[in-house]
N, C-alpha and C positions, 0 to 999 in steps of 0.2 A: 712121688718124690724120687729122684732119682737116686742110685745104690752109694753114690758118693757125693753127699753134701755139701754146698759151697758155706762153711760158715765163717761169718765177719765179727774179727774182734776189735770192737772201738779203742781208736791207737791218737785219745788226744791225751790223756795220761795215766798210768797206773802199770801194771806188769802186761806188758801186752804177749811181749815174745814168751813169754814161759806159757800162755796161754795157745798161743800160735803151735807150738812145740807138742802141748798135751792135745790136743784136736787132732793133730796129723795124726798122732799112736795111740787115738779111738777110732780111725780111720776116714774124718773130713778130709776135704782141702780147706784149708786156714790162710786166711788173707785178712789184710789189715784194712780198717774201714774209717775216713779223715772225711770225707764228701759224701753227698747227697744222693752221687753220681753212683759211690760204690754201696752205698747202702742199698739203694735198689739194685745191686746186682747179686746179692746173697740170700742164700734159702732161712740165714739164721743167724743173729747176733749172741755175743757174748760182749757182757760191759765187768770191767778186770776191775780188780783193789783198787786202790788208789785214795784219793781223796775226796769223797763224794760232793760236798762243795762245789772243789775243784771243776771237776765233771760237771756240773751241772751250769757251772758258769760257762765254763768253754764251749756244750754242748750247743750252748743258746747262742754264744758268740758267732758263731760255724753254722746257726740256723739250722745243725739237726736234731734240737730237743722235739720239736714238734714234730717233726716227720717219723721220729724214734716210736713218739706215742699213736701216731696212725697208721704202723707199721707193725705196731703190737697189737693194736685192737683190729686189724683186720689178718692176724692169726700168724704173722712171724712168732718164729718160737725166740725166747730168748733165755738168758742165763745169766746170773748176777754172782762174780761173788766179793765178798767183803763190803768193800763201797759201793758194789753193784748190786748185791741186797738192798742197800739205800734208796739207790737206783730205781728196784722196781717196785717200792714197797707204796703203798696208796697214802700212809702215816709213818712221821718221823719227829720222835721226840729228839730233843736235842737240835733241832734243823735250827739253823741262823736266819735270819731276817731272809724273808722271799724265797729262799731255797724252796726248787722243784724238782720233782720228780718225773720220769717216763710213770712209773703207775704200772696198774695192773695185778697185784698181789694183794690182797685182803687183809695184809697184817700191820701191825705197828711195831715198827723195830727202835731200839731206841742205840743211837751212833756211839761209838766209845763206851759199849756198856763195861766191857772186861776190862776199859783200863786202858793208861796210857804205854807207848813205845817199848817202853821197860819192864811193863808188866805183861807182854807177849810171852803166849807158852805153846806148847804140843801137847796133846793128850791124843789117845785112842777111842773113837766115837764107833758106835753101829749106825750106819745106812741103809733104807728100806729101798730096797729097789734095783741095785745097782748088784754085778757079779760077786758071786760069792759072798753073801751080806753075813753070811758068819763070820768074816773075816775084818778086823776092827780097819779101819778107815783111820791113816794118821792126821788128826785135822791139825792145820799151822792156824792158829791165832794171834792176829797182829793189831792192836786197835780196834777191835774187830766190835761191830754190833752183836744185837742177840733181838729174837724176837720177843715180845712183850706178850703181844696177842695174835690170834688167826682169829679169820674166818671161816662159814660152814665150807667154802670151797675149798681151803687151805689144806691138802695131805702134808703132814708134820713129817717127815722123813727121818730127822735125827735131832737127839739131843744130849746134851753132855752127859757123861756116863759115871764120872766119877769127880770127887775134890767141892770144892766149896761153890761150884757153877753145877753141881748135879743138879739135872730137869732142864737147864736153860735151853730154848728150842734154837739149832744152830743150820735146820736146812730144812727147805720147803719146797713143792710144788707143788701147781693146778694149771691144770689140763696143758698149754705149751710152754708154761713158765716155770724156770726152776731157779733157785736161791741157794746160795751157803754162807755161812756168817764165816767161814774159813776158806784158805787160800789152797786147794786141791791142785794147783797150776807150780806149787811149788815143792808138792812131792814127785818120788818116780812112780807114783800109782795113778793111772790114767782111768779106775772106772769111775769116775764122777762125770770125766768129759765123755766115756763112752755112754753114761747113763743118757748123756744131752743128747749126744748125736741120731742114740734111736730114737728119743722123742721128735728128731727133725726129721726122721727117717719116717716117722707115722703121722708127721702132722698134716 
């Protein structure tokens, strides 16, 4: 893999550029990926908040849900977070009629767990893996899912630490896949994207 990763953030809707922004100051190049065209030309996707539905419609409209998921199982690293947890989860409670998934993560997340628009908060979470993991992680929760269950492949990374969601499991990886049920793209703290970058750096 080369020292400076091309990684693509799928830009049909949700926060792209904040995403674009945090890649660059983990040290990617970050470019936006619409086509089929630019999907094969990145070492590594990242699928942003948004409205997973949403995504999942458009994905299919634009003919790249399929090529997402054979692009994953033949070992692109990828990265979800919020709606892109959704994204990559194998099971989703709460999905609406037909709702599909890329896949690839062993758990079952259920959509809206923490609550409607209004019910979004910050709290201070521990991350396993990422710089300096003494130091608490501001997670932003917006609508945001939570994981229900993992699988044996599933490393649990992080979970809510305090308040009435203590235990609830909010971030995951295995082996090139990583998850957050929060939006890390919208603080100034860039080690969640740096966490990603070395896994595309090692995959």
């Amino acid at each position: 893999m080369k020292s400076v990763p091309v990684v693509g953030v799928l830009a049909i809707q949700g926060g792209v550029r904040e995403h674009l922004l945090s890649l660059e100051k983990a040290g990617a190049k970050s470019v936006t990926v619409k086509t089929l065209r630019q999907l094969g030309e990145v070492d590594a996707l990242v699928i942003p908040g948004g409205e997973s539905t949403t995504i999942d419609k458009l994905a299919r409209k634009f003919g790249l849900l399929e090529y997402m998921r054979e692009a994953r199982a033949a070992g692109m690293p990828m990265y979800g977070s919020c709606a892109g947890m959704i994204m990559l989860a194998d099971h989703i409670l709460g999905a609406i009629t037909d709702q599909e998934s890329v896949g690839g993560l062993d758990i079952t997340v259920e959509r809206n767990a923490f609550g409607r628009q209004s019910e979004s908060f910050e709290t201070g979470i521990s991350i396993t893996g990422i710089r300096e993991p003494e130091r608490e992680f501001e997670g932003v929760f917006i609508r945001a899912p939570w994981v229900n269950s993992a699988g044996e492949s599933i490393e649990v990374i992080a979970k809510v630490n305090s308040g009435v969601h203590t235990g609830r499991i909010v971030a995951v990886r295995s082996d090139t896949l990583l998850a957050t049920s929060f939006h890390p793209e919208l603080t100034a703290d860039s080690r969640v994207h740096e966490l990603f970058v070395e896994m595309v750096r090692k995959a």
